[in-house]
Backbone bond lengths (Angstrom), bond angles and torsions (degrees), N, CA, C in turn:
res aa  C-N    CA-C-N  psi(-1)  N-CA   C-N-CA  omega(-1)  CA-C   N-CA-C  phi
1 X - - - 1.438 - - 1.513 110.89 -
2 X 1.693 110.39 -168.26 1.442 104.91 -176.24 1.501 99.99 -54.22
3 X 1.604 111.02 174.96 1.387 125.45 165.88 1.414 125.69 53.81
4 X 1.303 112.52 4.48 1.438 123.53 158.64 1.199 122.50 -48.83
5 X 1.576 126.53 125.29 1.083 134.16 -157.79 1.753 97.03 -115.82
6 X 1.080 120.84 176.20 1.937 125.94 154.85 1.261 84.36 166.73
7 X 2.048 78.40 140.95 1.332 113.08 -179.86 1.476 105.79 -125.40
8 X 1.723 125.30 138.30 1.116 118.50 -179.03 1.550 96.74 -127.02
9 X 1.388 120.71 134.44 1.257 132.65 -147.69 1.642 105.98 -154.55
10 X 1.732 85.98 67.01 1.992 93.99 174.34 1.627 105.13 -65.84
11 X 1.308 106.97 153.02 1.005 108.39 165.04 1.980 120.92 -135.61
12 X 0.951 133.24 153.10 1.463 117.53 -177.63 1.820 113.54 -145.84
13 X 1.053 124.67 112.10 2.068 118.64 143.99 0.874 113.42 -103.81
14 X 2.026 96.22 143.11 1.748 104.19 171.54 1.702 83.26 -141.21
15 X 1.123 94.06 152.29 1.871 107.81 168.82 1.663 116.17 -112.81
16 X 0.856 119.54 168.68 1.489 140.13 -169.20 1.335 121.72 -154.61
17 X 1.581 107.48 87.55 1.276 115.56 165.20 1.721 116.86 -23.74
18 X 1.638 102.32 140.65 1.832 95.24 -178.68 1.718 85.71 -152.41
19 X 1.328 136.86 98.82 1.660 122.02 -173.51 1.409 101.03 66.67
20 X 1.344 96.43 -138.32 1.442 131.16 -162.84 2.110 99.38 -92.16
21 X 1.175 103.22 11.40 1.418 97.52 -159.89 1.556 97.03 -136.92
22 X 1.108 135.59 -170.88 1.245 153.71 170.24 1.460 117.63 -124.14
23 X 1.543 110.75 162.89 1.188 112.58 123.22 1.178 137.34 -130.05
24 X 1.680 132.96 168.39 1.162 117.41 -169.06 1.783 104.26 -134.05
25 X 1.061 109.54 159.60 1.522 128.72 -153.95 1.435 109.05 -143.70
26 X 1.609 129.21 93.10 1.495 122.72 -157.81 1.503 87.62 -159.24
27 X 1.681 99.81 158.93 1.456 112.92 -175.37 0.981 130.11 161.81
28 X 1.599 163.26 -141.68 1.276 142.50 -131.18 1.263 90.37 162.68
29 X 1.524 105.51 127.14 1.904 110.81 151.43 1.633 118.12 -122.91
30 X 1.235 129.76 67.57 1.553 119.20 -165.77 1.992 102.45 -83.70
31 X 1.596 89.11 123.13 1.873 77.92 178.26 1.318 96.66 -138.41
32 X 1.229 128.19 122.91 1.766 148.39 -169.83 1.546 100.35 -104.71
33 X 1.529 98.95 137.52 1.596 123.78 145.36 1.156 127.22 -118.96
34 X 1.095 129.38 177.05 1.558 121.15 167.87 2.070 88.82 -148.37
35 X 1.502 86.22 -175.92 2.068 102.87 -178.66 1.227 108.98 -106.88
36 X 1.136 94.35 -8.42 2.234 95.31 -176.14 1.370 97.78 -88.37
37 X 1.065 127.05 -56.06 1.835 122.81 -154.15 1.482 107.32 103.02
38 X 1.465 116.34 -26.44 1.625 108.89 175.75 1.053 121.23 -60.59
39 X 1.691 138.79 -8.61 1.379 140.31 166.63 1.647 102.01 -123.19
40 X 1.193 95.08 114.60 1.924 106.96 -177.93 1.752 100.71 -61.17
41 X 1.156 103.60 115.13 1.917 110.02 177.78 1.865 98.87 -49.23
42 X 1.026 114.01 173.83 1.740 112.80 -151.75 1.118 94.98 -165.46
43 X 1.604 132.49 146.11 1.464 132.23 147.10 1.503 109.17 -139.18
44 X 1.653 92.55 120.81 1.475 97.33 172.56 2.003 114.46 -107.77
45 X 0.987 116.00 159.58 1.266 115.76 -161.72 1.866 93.27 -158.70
46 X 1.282 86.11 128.30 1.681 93.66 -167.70 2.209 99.70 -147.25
47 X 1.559 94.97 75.06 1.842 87.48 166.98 1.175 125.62 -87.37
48 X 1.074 149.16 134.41 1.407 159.53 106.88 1.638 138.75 -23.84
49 X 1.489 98.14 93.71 1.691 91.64 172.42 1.157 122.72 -111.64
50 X 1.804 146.46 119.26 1.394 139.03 -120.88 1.583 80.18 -168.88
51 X 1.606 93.40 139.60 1.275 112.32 156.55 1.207 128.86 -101.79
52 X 1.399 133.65 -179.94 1.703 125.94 -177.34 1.384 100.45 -116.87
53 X 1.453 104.63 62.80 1.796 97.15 152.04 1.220 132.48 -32.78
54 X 1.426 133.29 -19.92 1.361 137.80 -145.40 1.867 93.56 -96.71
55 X 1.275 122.02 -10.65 1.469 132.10 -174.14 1.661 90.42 -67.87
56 X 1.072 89.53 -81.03 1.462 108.85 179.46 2.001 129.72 -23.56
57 X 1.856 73.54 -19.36 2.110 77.75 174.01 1.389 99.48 -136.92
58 X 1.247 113.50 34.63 1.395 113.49 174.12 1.595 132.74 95.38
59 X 1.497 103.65 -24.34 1.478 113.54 -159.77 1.792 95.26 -91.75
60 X 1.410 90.82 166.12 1.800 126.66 -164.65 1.451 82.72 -47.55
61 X 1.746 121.24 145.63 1.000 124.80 143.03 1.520 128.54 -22.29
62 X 1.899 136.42 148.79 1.015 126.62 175.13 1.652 117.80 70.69
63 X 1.236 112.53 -26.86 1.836 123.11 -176.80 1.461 117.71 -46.30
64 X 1.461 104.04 -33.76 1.308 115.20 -148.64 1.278 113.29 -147.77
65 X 1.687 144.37 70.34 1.166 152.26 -175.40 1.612 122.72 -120.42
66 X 1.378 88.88 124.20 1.682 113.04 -176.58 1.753 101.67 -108.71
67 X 1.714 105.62 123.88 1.408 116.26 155.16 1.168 140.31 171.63
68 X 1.567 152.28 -92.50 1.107 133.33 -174.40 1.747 106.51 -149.34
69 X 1.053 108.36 137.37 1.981 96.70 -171.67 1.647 94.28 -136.28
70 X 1.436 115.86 120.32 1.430 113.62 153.59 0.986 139.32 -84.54
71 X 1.495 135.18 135.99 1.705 111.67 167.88 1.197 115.97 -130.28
72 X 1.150 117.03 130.88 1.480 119.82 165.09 1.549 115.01 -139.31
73 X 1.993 96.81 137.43 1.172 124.72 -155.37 1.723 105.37 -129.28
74 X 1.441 115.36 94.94 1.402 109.20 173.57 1.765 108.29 -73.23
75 X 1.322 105.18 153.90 1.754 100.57 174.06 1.590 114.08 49.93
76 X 1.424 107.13 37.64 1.091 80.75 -174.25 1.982 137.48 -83.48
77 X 1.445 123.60 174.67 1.511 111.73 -130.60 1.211 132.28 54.86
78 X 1.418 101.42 11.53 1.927 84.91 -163.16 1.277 117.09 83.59
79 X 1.081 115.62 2.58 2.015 106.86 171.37 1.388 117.65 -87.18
80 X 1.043 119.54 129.62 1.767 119.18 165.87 1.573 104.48 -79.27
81 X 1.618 131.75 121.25 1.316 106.15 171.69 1.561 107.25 -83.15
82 X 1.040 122.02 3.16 2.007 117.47 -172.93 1.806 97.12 -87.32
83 X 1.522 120.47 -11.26 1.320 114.17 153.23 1.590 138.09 -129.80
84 X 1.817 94.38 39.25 1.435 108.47 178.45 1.255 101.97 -143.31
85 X 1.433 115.21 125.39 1.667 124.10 -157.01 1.520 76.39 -101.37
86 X 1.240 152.59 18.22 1.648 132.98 177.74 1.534 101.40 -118.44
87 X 1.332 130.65 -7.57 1.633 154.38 140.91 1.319 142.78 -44.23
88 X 0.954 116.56 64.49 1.901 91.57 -168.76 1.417 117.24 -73.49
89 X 1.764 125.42 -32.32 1.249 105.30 166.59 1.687 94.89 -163.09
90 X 1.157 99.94 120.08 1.538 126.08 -178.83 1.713 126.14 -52.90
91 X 1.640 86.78 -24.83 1.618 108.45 -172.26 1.205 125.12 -94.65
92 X 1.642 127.52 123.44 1.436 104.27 -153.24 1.683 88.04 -135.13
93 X 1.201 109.66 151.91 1.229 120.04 -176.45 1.795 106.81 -146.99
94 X 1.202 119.57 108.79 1.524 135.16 167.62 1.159 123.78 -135.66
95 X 1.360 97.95 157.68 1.762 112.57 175.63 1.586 100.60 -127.95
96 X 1.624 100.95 157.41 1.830 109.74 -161.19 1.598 89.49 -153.81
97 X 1.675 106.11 128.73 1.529 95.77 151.80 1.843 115.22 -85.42
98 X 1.094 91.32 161.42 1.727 84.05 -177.43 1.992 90.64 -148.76
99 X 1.503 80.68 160.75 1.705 98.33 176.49 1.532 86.21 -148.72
100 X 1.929 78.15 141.54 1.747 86.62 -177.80 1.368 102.86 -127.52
101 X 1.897 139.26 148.01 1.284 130.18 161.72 1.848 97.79 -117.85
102 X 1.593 82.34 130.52 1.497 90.38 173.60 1.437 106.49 -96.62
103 X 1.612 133.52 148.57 1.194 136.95 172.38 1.312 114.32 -88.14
C-alpha cells in the first residue's frame, strides 16, 4: 500500500590467504525505496578490505585487523537535498582507516 518502504541489504566476506596471514574483504549494500516519494529511495554501500595483523603477534586468526573502509551514501536518511533548503548535500562519500579487535 501507500508508504511502503523495502530495504534490501546484501551483505558478503571472503578472505584471501597472503603467508601466514590473510586478507579479508567484507561489507554491506543496504539500498531502500518506498511508493509514496515521502522517503527519497537511498543506496548506501560501505566495503571493507582488512588484513589480519593479529598473525603477526601471535593471536587467533581474525583477532586483529588493520585497513581501509569506504562509504558511500546517496540521499542519505532519505533526504533529497535538491528538495530540502535545511540540506546542503545529502550525499556522502568517505574513506576511514580502521583497526578492529575481535574478542
Amino acid at each position: 500500500g501507500d508508504g511502503d518502504t523495502v530495504q534490501i541489504t546484501p551483505v558478503w566476506k571472503m578472505s584471501f590467504p597472503v603467508g601466514e596471514s590473510q586478507i579479508i574483504f567484507d561489507g554491506f549494500i543496504d539500498w531502500v525505496v518506498n511508493s509514496d516519494g515521502a522517503y527519497e529511495k537511498n543506496l548506501h554501500v560501505c566495503p571493507q578490505i582488512k588484513l589480519d595483523i593479529g598473525a603477526f603477534f601471535g593471536l587467533d586468526a581474525g583477532a586483529l585487523l588493520a585497513g581501509t573502509e569506504l562509504d558511500y551514501w546517496t540521499n542519505k536518511y532519505g533526504v533529497d537535498d535538491a528538495e530540502n533548503a535545511f540540506v546542503d548535500e545529502a550525499d556522502q562519500f568517505a574513506a576511514s582507516g580502521i583497526v578492529q579487535y575481535h574478542f
